[in-house]
One Martini backbone bead per residue (centre of mass of N, CA, C, O) as a GRO file, in nm:
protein
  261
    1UNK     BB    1   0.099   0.037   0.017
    2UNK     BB    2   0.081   0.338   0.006
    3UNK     BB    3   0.233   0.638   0.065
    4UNK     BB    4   0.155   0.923   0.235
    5UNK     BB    5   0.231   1.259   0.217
    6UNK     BB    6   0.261   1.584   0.346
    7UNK     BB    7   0.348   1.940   0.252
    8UNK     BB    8   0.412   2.168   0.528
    9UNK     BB    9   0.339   2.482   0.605
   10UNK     BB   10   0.172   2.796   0.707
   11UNK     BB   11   0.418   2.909   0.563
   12UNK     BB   12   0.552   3.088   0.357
   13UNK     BB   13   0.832   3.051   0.162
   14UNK     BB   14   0.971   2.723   0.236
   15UNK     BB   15   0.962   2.499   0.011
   16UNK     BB   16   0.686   2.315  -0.067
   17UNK     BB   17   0.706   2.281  -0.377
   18UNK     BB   18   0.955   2.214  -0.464
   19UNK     BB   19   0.985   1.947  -0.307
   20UNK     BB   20   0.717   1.804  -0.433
   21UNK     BB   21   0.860   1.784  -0.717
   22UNK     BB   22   1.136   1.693  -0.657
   23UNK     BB   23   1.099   1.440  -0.487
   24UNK     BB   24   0.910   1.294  -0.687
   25UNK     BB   25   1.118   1.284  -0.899
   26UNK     BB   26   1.356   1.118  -0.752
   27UNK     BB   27   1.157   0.877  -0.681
   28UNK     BB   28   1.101   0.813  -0.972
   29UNK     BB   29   1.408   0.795  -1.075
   30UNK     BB   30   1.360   0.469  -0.870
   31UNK     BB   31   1.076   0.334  -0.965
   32UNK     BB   32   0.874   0.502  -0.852
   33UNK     BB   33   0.552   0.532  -0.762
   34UNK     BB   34   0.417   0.840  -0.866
   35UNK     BB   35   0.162   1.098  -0.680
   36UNK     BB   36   0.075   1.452  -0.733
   37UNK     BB   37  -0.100   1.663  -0.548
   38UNK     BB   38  -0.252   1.993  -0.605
   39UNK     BB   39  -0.409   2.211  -0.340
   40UNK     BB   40  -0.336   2.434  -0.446
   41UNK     BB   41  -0.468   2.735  -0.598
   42UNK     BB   42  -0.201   2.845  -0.770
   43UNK     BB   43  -0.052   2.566  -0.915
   44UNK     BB   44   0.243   2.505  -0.896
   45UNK     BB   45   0.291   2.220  -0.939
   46UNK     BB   46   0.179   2.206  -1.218
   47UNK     BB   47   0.362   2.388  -1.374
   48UNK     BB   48   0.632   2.202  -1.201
   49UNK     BB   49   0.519   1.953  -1.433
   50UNK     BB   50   0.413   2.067  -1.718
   51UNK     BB   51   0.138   2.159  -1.648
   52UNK     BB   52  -0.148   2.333  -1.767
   53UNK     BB   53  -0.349   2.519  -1.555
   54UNK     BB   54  -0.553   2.657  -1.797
   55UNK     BB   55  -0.614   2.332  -1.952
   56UNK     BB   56  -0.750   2.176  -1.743
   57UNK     BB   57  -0.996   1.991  -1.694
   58UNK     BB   58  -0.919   1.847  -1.420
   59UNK     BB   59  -0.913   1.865  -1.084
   60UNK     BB   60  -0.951   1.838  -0.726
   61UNK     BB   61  -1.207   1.937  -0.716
   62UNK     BB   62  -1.339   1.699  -0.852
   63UNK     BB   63  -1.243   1.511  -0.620
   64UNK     BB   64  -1.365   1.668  -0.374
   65UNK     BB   65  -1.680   1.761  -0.454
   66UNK     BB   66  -1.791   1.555  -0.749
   67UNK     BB   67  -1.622   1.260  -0.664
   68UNK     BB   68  -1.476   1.205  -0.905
   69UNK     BB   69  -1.235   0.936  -0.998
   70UNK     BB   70  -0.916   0.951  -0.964
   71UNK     BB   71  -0.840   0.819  -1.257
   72UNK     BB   72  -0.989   1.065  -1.411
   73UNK     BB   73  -0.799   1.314  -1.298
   74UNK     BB   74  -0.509   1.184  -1.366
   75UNK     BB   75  -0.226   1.248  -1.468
   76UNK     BB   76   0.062   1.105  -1.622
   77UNK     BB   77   0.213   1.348  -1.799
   78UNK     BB   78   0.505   1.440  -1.716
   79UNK     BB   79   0.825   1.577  -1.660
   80UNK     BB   80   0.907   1.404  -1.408
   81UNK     BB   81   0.732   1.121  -1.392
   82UNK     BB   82   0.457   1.154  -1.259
   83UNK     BB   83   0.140   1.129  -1.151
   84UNK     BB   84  -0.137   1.439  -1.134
   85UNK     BB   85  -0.310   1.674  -0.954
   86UNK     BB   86  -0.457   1.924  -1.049
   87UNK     BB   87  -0.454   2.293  -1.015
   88UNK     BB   88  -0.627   2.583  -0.932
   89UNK     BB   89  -0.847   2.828  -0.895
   90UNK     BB   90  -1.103   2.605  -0.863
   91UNK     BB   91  -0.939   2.531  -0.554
   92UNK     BB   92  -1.095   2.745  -0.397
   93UNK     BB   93  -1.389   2.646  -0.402
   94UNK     BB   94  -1.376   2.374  -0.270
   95UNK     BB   95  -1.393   2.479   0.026
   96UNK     BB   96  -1.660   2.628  -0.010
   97UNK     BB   97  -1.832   2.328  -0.055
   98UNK     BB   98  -1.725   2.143   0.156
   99UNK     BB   99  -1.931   2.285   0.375
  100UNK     BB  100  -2.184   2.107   0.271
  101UNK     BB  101  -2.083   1.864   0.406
  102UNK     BB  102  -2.032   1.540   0.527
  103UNK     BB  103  -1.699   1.489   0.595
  104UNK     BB  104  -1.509   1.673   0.480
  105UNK     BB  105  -1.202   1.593   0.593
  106UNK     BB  106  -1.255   1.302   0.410
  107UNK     BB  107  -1.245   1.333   0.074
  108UNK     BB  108  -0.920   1.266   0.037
  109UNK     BB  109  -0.932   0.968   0.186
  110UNK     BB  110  -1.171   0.846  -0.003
  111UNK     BB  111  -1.053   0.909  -0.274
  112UNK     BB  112  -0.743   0.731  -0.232
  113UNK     BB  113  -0.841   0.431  -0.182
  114UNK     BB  114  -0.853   0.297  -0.475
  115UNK     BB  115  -0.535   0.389  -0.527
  116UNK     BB  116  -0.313   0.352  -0.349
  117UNK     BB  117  -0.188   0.061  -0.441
  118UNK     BB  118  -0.056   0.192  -0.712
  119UNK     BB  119   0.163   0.336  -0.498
  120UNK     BB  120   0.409   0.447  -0.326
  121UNK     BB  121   0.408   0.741  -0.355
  122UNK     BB  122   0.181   1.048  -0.190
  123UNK     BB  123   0.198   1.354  -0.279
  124UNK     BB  124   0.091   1.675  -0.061
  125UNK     BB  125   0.047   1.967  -0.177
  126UNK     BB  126  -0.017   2.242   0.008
  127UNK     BB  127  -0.107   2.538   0.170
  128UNK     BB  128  -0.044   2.857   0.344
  129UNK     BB  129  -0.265   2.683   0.547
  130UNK     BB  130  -0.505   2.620   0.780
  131UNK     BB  131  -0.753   2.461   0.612
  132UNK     BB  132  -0.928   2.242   0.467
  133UNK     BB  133  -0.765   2.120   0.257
  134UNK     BB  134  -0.530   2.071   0.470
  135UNK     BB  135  -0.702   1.861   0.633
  136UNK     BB  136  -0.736   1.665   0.409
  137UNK     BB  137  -0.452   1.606   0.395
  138UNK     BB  138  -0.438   1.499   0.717
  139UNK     BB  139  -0.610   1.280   0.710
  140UNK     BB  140  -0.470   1.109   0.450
  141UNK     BB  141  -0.227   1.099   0.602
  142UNK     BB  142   0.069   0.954   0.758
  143UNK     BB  143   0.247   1.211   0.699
  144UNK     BB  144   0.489   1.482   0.768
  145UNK     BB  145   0.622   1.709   0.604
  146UNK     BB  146   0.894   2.019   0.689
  147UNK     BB  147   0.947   2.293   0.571
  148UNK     BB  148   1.249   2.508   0.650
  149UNK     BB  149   1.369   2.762   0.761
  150UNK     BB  150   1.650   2.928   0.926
  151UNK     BB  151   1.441   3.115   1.099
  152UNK     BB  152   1.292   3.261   1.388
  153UNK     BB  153   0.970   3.272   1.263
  154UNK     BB  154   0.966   2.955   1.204
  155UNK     BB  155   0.964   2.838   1.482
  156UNK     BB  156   0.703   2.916   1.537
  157UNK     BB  157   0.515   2.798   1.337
  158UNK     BB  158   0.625   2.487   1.415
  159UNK     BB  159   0.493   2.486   1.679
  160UNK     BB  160   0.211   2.543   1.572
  161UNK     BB  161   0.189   2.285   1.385
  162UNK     BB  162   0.239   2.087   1.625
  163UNK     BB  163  -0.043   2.164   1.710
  164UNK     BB  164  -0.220   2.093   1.469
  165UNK     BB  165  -0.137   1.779   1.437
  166UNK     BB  166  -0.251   1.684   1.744
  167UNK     BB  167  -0.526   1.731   1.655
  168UNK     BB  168  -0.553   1.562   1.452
  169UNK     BB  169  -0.530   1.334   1.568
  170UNK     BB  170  -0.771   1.346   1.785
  171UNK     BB  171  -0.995   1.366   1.554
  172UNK     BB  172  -0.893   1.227   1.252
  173UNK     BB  173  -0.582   1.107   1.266
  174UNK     BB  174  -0.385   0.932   1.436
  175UNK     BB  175  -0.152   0.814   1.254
  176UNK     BB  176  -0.042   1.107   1.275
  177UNK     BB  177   0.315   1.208   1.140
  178UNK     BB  178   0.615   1.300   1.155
  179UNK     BB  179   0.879   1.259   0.888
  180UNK     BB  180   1.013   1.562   0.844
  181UNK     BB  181   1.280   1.807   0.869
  182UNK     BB  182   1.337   2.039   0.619
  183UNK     BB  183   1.600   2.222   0.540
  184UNK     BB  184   1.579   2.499   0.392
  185UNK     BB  185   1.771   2.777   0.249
  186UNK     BB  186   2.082   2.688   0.300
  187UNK     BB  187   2.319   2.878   0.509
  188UNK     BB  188   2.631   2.826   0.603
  189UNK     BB  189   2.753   3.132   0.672
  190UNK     BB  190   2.453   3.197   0.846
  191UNK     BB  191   2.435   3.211   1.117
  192UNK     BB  192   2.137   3.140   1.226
  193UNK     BB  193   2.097   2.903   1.078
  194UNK     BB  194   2.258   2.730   1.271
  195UNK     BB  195   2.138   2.793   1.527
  196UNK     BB  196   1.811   2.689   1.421
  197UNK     BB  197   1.931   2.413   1.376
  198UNK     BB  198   2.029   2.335   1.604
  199UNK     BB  199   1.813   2.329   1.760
  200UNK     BB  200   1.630   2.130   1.611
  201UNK     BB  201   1.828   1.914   1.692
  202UNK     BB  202   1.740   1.905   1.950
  203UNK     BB  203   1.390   1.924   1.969
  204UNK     BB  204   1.404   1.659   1.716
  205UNK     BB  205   1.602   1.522   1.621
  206UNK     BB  206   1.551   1.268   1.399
  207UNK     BB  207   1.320   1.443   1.261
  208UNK     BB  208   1.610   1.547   1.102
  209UNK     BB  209   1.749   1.587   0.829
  210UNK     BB  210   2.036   1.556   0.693
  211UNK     BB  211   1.924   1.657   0.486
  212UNK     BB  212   2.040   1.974   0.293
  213UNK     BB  213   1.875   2.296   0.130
  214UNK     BB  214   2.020   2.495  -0.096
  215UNK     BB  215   2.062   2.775  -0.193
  216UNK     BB  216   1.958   2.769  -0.553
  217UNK     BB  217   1.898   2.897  -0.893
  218UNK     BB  218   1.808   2.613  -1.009
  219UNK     BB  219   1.584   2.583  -0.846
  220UNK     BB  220   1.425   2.868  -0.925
  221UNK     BB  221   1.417   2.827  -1.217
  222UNK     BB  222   1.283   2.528  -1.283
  223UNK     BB  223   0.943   2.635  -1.293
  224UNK     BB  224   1.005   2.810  -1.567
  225UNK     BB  225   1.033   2.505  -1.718
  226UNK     BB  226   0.817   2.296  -1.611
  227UNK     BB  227   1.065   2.152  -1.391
  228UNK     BB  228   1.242   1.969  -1.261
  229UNK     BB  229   1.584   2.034  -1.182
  230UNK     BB  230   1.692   1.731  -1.291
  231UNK     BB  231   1.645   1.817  -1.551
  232UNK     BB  232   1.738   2.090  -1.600
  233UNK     BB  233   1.995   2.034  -1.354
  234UNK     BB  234   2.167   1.739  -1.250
  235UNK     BB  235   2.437   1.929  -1.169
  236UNK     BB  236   2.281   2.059  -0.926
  237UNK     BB  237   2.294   2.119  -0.549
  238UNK     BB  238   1.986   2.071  -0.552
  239UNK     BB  239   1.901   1.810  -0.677
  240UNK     BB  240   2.101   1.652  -0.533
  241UNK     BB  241   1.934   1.703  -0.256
  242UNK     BB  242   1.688   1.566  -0.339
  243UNK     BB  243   1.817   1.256  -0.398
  244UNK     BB  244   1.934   1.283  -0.087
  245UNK     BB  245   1.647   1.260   0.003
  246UNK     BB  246   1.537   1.005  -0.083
  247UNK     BB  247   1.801   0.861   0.032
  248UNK     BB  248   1.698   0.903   0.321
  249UNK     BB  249   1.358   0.777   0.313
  250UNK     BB  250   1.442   0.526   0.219
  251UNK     BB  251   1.638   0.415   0.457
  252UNK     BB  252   1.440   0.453   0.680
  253UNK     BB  253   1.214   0.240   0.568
  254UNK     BB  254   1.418  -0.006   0.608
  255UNK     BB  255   1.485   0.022   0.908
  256UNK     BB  256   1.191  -0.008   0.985
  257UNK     BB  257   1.144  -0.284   0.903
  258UNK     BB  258   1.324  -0.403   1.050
  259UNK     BB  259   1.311  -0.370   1.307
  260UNK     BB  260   0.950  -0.477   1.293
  261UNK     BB  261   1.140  -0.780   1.224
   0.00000   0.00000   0.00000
C-alpha cells in the first residue's frame, strides 16, 4: 500500500512545493510508482510539472466537491515522471463547497481509497495556510514533511504546526505522525541559520533530515521551465540534494522495516 506525505507548513515561502516536486522527480526516478496532488489554489506544483494549470479538464476541485474518481483526474504525462492531480484558480472554490458537506475532512482520503495501492508514494502539496485543503490532505496523510527555512520566526510557525498536528491526530487522523523536518534554502556562511539548525536538531532529534536544501538559483529557475530542476540541471547542488533526500527518506523506510521485522 502505497505511502502519503503531506507537505505542509502554515509559513509560505519556505519550499513546499520546490520540495513535492523535486522529492518526487527524485522518487520517481528510483522507478517509484509517484503520484503528486497539488492542493494549492496558486497551481505551483501543476506548473512545475509541466502542466498547463489554465488548460486542464479537471482538477482536486472535482476529485473532492464532484467525487469524479480519481483515475479520472489524473493526470501520467508530466516534467517529472509522476503523476498528478492538477489545482488551478477553481481549487479556492472547493474549500467553500467542501463546507456544504458531511465529512468533509475525509472527502480526500476516501477519494484515494480506490487508488493509494497504485502507487508507493502520495506526495500531496498543500496551500499555506491551515484551510480544509490542509486538514483534508492530512487526514489522508499517514505522515507530514515539513519545510522550513533556518530563520526565527520559522520556530514559532513550526511550534504552530506541531501544534496543530496534534489536534487533527485527537480528532481526524490517530495514525498521523511528522515523517520530517527538512531544512531548506540553507546557508551555511548564515551564523543565524546554523543556529536555528542547531535548536532544531536539540528539539527534535532525528526527525530532522541529515539532508540540507542549499539556496541554489537553478532550484528558483526550474519551475519557470516547468521541469523538476533534476531535469533542468541534474548537476546542480540543488537536483542533487533533493536526490539525496530521496535516498535518505528511503533508507529510513528501511531500516524501520528492518526494526519491525
Amino acid at each position: 500500500m502505497g505511502k502519503i506525505i503531506a507537505i505542509a507548513n502554515q509559513k509560505g515561502g519556505v519550499g513546499k512545493t520546490t520540495t513535492c516536486v523535486n522529492l518526487a522527480a527524485s522518487m520517481a526516478a528510483t522507478r517509484r510508482r509517484v503520484l503528486v496532488i497539488d492542493l494549492d489554489p496558486q497551481g505551483n506544483a501543476t506548473m512545475a510539472s509541466g502542466v498547463d494549470k489554465y488548460d486542464v479538464e479537471r482538477t482536486a476541485y472535482e476529485l473532492l466537491v464532484d467525487e469524479i474518481p480519481a483515475r479520472e483526474v489524473i493526470i501520467t504525462e508530466t516534467a517529472g515522471g509522476y503523476h498528478l492531480v492538477a489545482a488551478n484558480q477553481d481549487v479556492t472554490a472547493a474549500e467553500i463547497r467542501l463546507l456544504e458537506f458531511f465529512a468533509r475532512e475525509i472527502r480526500l482520503r476516501n477519494a484515494l481509497a480506490a487508488i493509494r495501492e497504485q502507487y508507493d508514494y502520495i506526495f500531496i502539496d498543500c496551500p499555506p495556510s491551515l484551510n480544509l485543503l490542509t486538514v483534508n490532505a492530512m487526514s489522508a496523510a499517514d505522515s507530514v514533511i515539513v519545510p522550513m527555512q533556518c530563520e526565527y520566526f520559522a520556530l514559532e510557525g513550526l511550534t504552530a504546526l506541531v501544534d496543530t498536528i496534534s489536534k487533527l491526530v485527537a480528532v481526524v487522523n490517530p495514525n498521523l505522525k511528522i515523517e520530517g523536518i527538512l531544512r531548506t534554502m540553507f546557508d551555511h556562511r548564515n551564523r543565524l541559520s546554523n543556529d536555528v539548525s542547531d535548536q532544531l536538531k536539540q528539539h527534535f532529534g532525528d526527525k530532522v533530515y541529515r539532508t540540507v536544501i542549499p539556496r541554489n538559483v537553478r532550484l528558483a529557475e526550474a519551475p519557470s521551465f516547468g521541469t523538476p530542476a533534476m531535469y533542468y540541471d541534474k548537476s546542480s547542488v540543488g537536483a542533487k540534494a533533493y536526490l539525496a533526500l530521496a535516498g535518505e527518506i528511503l533508507r529510513r523506510e528501511e531500516q524501520s522495516a528492518h526494526a519491525s521485522a
